[in-house]
C-alpha positions as CSV (number, residue, x, y, z in Angstrom):
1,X,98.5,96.8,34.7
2,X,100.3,99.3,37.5
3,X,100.6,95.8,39.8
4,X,102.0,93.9,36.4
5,X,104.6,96.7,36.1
6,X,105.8,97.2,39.8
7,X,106.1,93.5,40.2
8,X,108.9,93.5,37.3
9,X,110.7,95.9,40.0
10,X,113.1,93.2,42.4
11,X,112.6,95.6,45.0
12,X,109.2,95.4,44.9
13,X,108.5,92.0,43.8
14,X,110.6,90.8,47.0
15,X,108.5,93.1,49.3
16,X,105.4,91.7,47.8
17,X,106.7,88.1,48.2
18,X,107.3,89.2,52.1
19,X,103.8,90.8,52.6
20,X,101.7,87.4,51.4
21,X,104.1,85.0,52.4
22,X,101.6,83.3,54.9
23,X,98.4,83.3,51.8
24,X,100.9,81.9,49.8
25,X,101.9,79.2,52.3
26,X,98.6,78.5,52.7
27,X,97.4,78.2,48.8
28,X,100.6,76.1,48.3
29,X,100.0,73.4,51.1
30,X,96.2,72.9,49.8
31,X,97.7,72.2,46.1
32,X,100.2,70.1,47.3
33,X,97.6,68.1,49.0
34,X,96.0,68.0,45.8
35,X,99.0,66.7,43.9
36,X,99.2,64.3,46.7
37,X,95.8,62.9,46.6
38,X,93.0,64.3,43.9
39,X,90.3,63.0,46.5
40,X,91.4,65.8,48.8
41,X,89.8,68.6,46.9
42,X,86.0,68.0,47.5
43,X,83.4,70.2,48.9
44,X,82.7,67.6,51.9
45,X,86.6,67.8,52.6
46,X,86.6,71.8,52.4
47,X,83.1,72.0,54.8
48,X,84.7,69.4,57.3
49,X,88.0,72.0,57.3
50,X,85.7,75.1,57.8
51,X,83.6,73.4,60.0
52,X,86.8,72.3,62.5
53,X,88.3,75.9,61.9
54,X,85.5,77.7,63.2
55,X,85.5,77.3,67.3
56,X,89.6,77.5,66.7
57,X,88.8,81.4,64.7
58,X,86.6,82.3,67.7
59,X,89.6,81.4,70.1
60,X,92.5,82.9,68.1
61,X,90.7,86.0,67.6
62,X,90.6,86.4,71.9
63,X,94.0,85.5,72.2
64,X,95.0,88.1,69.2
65,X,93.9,90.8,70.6
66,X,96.0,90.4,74.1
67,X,99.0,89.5,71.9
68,X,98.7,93.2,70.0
69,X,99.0,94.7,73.7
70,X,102.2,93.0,74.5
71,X,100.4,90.3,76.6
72,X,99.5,86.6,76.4
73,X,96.6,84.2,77.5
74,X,97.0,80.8,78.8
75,X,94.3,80.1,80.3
76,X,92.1,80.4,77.1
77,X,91.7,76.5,76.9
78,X,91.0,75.9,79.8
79,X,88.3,79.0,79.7
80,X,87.0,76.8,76.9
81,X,86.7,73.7,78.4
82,X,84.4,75.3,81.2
83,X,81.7,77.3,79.0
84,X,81.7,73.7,77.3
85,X,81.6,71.9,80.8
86,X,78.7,74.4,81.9
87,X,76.6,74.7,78.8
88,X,76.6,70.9,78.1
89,X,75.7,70.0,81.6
90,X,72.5,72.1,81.3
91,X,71.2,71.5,77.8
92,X,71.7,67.4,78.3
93,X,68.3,65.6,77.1
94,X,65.0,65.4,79.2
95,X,65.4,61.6,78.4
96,X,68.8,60.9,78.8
97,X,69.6,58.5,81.9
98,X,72.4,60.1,83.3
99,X,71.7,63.6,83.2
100,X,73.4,65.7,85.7
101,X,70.6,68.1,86.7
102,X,67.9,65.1,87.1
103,X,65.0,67.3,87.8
104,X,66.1,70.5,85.7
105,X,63.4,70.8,82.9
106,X,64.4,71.9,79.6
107,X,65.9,75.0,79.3
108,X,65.8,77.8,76.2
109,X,69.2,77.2,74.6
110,X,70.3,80.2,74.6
111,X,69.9,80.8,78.6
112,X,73.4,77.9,79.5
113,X,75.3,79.9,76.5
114,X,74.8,83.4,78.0
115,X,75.5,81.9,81.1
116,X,78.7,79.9,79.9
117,X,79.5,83.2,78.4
118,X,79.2,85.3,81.2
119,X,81.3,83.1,84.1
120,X,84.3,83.3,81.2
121,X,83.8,86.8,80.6
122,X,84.0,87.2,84.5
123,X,87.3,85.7,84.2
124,X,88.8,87.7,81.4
125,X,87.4,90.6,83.3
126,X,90.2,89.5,86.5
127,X,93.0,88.5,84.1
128,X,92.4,91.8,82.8
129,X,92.5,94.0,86.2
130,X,95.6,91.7,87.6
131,X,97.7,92.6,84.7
132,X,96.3,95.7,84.2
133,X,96.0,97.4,87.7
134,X,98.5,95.0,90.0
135,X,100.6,95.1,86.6
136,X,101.3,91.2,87.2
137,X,102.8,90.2,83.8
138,X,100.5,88.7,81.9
139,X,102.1,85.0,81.6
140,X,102.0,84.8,85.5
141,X,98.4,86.3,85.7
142,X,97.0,83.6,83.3
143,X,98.8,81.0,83.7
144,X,97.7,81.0,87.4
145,X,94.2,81.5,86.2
146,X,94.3,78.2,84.0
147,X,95.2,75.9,87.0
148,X,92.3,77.8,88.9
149,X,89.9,77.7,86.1
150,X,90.5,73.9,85.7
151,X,90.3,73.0,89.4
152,X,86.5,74.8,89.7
153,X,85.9,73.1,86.7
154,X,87.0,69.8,88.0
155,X,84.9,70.2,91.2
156,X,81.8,71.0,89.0
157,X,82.4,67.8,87.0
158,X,82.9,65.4,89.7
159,X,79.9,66.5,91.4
160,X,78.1,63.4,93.1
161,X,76.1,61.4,92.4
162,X,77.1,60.6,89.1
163,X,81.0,61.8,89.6
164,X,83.4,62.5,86.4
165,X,82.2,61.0,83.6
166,X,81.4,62.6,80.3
167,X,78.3,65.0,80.4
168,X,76.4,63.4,77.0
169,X,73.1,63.0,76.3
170,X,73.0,66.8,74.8
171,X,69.6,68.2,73.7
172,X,68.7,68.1,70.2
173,X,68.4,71.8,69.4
174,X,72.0,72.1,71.3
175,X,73.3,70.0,69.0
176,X,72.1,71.4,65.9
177,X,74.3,74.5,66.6
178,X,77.2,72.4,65.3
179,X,75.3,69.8,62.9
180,X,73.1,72.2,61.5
181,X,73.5,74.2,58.3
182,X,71.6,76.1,55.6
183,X,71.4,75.9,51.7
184,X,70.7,73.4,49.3
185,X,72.3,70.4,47.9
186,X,75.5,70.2,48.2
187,X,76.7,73.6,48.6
188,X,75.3,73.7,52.5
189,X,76.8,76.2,54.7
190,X,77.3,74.5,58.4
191,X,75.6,77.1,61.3
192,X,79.4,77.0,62.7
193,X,81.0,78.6,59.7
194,X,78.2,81.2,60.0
195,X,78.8,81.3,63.2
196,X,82.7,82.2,62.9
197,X,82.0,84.4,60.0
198,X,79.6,86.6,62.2
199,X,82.5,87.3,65.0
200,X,85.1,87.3,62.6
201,X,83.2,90.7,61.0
202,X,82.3,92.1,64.4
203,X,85.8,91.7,65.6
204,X,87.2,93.4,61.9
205,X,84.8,96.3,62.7
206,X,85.7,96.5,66.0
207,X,89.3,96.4,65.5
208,X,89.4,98.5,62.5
209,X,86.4,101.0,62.9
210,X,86.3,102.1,66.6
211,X,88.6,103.9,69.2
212,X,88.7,100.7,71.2
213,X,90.2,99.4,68.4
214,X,93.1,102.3,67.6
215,X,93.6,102.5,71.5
216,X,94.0,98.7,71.1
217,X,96.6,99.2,68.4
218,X,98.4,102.1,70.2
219,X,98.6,100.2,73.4
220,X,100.7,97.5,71.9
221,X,102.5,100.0,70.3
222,X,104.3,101.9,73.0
223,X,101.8,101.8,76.4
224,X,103.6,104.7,77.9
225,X,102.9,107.0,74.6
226,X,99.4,105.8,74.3
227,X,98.9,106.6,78.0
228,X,100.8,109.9,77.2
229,X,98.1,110.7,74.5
230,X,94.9,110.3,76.5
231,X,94.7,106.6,76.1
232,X,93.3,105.2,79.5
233,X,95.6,102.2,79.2
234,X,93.7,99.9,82.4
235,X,90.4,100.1,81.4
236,X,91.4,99.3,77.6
237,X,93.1,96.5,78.8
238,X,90.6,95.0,81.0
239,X,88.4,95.3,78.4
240,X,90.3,93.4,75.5
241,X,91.1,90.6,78.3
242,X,87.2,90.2,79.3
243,X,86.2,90.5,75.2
244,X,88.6,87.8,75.1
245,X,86.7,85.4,77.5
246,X,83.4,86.1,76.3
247,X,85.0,84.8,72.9
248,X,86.3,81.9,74.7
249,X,82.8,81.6,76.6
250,X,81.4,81.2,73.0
251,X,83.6,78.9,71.3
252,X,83.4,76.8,74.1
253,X,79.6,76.1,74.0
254,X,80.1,75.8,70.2
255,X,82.9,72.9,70.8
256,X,80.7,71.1,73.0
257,X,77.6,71.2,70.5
258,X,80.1,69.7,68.1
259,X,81.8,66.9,70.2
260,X,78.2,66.6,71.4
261,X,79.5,65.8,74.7
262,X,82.3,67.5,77.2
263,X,84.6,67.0,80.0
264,X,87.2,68.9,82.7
265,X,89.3,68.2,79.7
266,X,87.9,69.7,76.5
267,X,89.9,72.5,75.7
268,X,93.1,71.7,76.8
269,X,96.2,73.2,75.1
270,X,93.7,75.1,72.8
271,X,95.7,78.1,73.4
272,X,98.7,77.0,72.8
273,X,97.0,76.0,69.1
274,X,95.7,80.0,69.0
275,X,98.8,81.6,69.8
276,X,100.6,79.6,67.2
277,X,97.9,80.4,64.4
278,X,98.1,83.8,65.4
279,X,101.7,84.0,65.2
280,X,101.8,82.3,61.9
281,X,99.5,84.6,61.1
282,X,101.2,87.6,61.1
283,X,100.3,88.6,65.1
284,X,103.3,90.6,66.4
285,X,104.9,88.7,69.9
286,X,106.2,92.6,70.3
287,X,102.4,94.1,70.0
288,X,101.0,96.6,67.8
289,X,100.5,94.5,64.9
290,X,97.8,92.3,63.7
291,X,95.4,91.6,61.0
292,X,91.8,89.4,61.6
293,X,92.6,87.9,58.0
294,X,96.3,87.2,58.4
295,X,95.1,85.2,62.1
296,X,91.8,83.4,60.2
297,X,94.8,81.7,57.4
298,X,97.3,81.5,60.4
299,X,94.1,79.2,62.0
300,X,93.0,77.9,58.3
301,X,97.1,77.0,58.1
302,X,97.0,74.3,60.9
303,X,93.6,72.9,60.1
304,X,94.4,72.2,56.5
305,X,97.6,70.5,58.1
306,X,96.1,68.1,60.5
307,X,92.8,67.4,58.0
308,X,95.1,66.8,55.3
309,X,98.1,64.7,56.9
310,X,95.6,62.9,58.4
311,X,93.6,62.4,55.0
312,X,97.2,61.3,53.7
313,X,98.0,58.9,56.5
314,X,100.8,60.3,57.7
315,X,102.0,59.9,61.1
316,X,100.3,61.8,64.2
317,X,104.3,62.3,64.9
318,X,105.2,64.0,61.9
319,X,102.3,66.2,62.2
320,X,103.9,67.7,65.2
321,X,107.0,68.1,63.3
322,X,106.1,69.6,60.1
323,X,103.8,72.1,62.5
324,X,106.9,73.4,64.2
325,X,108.8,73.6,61.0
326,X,106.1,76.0,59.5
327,X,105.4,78.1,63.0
328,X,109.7,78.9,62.8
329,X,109.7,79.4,59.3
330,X,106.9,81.8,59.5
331,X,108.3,83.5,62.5
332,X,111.4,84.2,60.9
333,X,109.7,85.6,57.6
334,X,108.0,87.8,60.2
335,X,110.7,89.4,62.1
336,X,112.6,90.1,59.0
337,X,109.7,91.7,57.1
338,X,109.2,94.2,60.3
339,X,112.8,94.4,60.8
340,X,113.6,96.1,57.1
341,X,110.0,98.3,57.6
342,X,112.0,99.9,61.2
């Protein structure tokens, strides 16, 4: 009853309007899907969105938190592309023919992943002491790291004898971490939703419910007042940018179980996808401010866009087009909404 009353307010009803512009942009594109084509609004369509939305949460959710401390990561796909590179190439099939590793017997599953996980975490860990202790800004720092990280991940590809080709042939139980799913009937949960869901909750309590978290909000903030308060800026900062590549570590074995295959190329421009979802999402390009649910619809936002338009027929082309439209618009109900709060 209070909310029915405020909202009668113009003041308020406007600041409300402001607050969930970017649900409201996302409930309004699903039912004008709808409107446009009944068959859209199906569980297999809704599973298929979740399902492509999850690696993409995992991602944005790394790049997030170096946005909210005034930096930026573009060497995230590319991070991607070699957890997936790495992880494929050592879970390929006993049987397959052209198997990199001829003679390397089957391996737990979860061995490549950790593995995948902790070269990328490696590299966050660097991005995080260039910018943080040579204080190299941040776009130099990784954007050098994403031609670096792609070259060693060329050289691993074209290793001889079989050279760059596709690593295929993926084992079975790999697999099933992307085709897999639990439940009954129709209403089947993939393993990659639950997947997302589970970082998604560890990243809101971390975020939300720890120091690291507050540190993490204060640095992006004002650095110099955080520092000023006890904050040991470096070492929270090299820390966000290595939890960062472990996420990307992660989404990338999780993207090659559900290509079921990779190359020197998987990943690529994958950041520039997360830093748009997170913008749209409500992620501050100033730092300081950031929410894991306004960056989950930021990610949900551009899914629903290419699934649907896609669904719809409509030009690869104007895809592009109605993405920029919505990344601007969203930006500019952004700035204005933290431009009244100062």
């Amino acid at each position: 009853m209070s909310f029915i009353r405020n909202f009668s307010d113009r003041k308020y009803r406007k600041e409300w309007f402001m607050d969930n512009a970017i649900y409201l942009v996302l409930v309004f594109m699903c039912v004008g899907m709808v409107i446009a084509e009944p068959g859209f609004l199906s569980i297999d369509n809704l599973r298929n969105i979740l399902t492509q939305s999850s690696t993409r949460v995992i991602i944005a959710l790394g790049v997030a938190g170096i946005l909210i401390v005034q930096g930026t990561d573009l060497s995230a796909g590319r991070m991607v592309g070699m957890a997936a590179v790495v992880s494929a190439s050592l879970l390929q099939a006993i049987d397959y023919g052209y198997r990199m590793y001829p003679n390397l017997q089957k391996l737990p599953v979860i061995v490549p992943i950790l593995l995948a996980v902790a070269i990328c975490g490696i590299f966050g860990l660097i991005n995080g002491l260039i910018v943080a202790a040579l204080k190299v800004p941040p776009f130099i720092t990784t954007l050098g790291m994403s031609v670096i990280v792609y070259g060693l991940t060329s050289i691993y590809y074209d290793r001889p004898p079989l050279g760059a080709q596709p690593i295929g042939g993926l084992d079975k139980d790999f697999k099933i971490l992307a085709s897999g799913s639990i439940g009954s009937g129709d209403f089947r949960i993939p393993y990659l939703v639950l997947f997302a869901i589970i970082v998604t909750i560890f990243i809101w309590i971390l975020w939300n419910k720890t120091r690291f978290g507050k540190n993490m909000y204060a640095i992006g903030g004002n650095p110099e007042a955080a520092a000023v308060s006890g904050v040991n800026v470096v070492k929270n900062l090299v820390l966000i940018y290595m939890l960062a590549g472990v996420l990307y570590g992660f989404a990338g074995t999780l993207e090659a179980a559900r290509v079921t295959s990779a190359t020197n190329n998987t990943g690529n421009m994958y950041e520039l996808d997360a830093i748009a979802a997170c913008v749209v999402g409500g992620v501050s390009l100033s730092g300081g401010i950031g929410t894991v649910p306004g960056i989950i619809t930021g990610v949900l936002i551009f899914q629903v866009i290419n699934y649907g338009l896609t669904f719809l027929n409509i030009s690869p082309y104007l895809q592009y087009i109605v993405k920029g439209l919505i990344i601007i618009i969203a930006v500019a109900i952004d700035i204005r909404k933290y431009i009244k709060k100062k």
